[in-house]
C-alpha positions as CSV (number, residue, x, y, z in Angstrom):
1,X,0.0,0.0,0.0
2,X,1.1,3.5,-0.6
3,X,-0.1,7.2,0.7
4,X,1.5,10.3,-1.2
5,X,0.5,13.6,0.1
6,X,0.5,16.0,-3.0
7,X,-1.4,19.5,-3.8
8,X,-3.2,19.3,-6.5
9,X,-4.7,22.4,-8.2
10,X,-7.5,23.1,-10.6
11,X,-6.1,21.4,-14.0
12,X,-3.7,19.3,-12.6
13,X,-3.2,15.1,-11.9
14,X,-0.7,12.7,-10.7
15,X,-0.7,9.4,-11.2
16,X,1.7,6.7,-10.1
17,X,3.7,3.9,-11.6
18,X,5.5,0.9,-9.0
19,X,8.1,-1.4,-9.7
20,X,8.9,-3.9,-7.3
21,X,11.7,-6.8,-7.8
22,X,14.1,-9.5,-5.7
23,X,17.1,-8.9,-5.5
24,X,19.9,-10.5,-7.6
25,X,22.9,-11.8,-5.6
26,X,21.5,-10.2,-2.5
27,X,21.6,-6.7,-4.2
28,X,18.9,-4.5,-6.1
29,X,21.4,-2.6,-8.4
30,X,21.1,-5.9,-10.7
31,X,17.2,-6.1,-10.2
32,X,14.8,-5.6,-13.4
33,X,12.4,-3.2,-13.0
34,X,8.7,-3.3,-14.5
35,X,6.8,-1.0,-13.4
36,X,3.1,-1.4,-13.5
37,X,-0.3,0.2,-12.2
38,X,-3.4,-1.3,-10.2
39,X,-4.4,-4.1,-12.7
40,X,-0.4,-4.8,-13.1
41,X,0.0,-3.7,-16.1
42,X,2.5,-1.1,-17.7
43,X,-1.0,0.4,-19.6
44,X,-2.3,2.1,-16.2
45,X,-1.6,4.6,-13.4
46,X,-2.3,4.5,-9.6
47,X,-4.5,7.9,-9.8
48,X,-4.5,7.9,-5.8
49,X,-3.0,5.7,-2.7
50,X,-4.0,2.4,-3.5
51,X,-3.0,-1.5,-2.3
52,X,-0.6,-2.6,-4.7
53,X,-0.8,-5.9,-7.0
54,X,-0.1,-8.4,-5.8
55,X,2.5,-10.7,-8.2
56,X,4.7,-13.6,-7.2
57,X,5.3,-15.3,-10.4
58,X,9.2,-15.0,-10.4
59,X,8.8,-12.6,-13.5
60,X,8.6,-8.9,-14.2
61,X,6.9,-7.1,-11.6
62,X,6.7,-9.0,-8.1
63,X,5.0,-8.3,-5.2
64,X,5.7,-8.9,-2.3
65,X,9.6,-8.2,-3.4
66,X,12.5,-6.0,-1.9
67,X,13.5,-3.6,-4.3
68,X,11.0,-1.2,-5.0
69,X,10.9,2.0,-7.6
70,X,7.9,4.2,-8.4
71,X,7.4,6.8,-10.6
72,X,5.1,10.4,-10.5
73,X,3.4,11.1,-13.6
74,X,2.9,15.3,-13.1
75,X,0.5,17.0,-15.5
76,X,-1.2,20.2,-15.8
77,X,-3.5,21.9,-18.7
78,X,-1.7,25.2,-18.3
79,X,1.6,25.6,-17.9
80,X,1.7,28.1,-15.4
81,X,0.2,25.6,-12.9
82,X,2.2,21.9,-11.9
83,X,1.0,19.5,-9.3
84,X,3.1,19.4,-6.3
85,X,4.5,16.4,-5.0
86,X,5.6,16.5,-1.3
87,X,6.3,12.7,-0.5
88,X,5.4,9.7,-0.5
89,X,5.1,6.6,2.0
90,X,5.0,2.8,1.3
91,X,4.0,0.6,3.5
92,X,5.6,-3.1,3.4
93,X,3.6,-5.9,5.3
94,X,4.7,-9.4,4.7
């Protein structure tokens, strides 16, 4: 599960992407990465704090895993506005 605390203004969305992968030889720096959204695939975005997918297939994204990424999709419809993303917490529960 994950919680981001953002401001959103009139006009303006972010979405959110996860990746989550074992480790190879004990280290995440040799990890592959997919990242995904809630129905696990790379075609959506987490729109708000959500329970992530769960995945254990030993392939692409997996869940539960211990290398995690994310990414913040940021978009406005004028460009003198942006989203602001403050932070964001994920929660790991075995």
């Amino acid at each position: 599960r994950f919680i981001s605390n953002v401001i959103e203004l009139s006009g303006t969305t972010l979405e959110y992407q996860f990746a989550i992968a074992d480790p190879v030889a004990g280290n995440c720096s040799g990890a592959t990465f997919v990242f995904v959204g809630p129905d696990g695939t790379a075609a959506t975005r987490f729109a708000t704090g959500s329970a992530l997918p769960l995945s254990d297939d030993g392939a692409g994204f997996e869940n539960p895993g211990q290398c995690v990424r994310y990414r913040t999709y940021l978009t406005s419809n004028d460009p003198s506005y942006a989203p602001v993303f403050e932070d964001i917490t994920i929660n790991y529960s075995p």
